[in-house]
N, C-alpha and C positions, 0 to 999 in steps of 0.2 A: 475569347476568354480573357485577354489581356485589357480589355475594356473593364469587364464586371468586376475585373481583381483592382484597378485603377479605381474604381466607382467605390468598392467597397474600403481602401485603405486611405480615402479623401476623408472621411468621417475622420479616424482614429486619428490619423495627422494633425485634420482641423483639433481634437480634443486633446493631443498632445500638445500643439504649440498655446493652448486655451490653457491649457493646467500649468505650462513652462512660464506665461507671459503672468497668469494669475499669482502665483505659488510666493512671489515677494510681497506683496498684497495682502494675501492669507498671511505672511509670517511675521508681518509688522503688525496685523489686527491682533494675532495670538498674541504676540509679544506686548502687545499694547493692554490687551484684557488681563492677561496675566498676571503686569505689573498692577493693576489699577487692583487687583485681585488681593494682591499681596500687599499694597496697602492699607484696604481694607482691614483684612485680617489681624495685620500688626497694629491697627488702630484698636479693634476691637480689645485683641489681648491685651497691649497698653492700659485700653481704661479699667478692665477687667482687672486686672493686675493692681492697680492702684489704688482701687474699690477694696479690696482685700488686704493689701499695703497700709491704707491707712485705717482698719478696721483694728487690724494688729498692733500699730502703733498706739493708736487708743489703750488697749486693751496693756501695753505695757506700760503707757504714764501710768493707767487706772492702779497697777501693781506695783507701780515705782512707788506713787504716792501712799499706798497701805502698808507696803513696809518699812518707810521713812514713820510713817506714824507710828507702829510697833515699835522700833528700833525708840523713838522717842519715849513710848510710855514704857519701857522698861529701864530706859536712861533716868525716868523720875522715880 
């Protein structure tokens, strides 16, 4: 009996020391995807963000300028 119970805990061992010796591997890949994830992300939002940034900006010269003009033809 002491065989079969040997035979059968040789797997689970081998698959523990596999998952112990793997597991720093796995967590620098994660850590690595992760990051490369998040700068993604923040690049997109970045340009995204500046797209819209300078849409607005536009849109308040365009308003600065019309009522510097008003402000002018009521000044004449």
């Amino acid at each position: 009996m002491s065989d079969a119970r040997d035979a059968s805990d040789k797997p689970n061992d081998l698959r523990d020391r596999l998952k112990q010796f793997a597991q720093p591997l796995v967590d620098s890949v994660d850590s690595r995807i992760r990051k490369q994830i998040d700068e993604r992300v923040d690049e997109r939002v970045d340009a995204t963000l500046s797209a819209r940034l300078s849409v607005l900006e536009r849109a308040i010269a365009d308003l600065d300028r019309a009522v510097k003009e008003l402000q002018e033809r009521l000044a004449t």
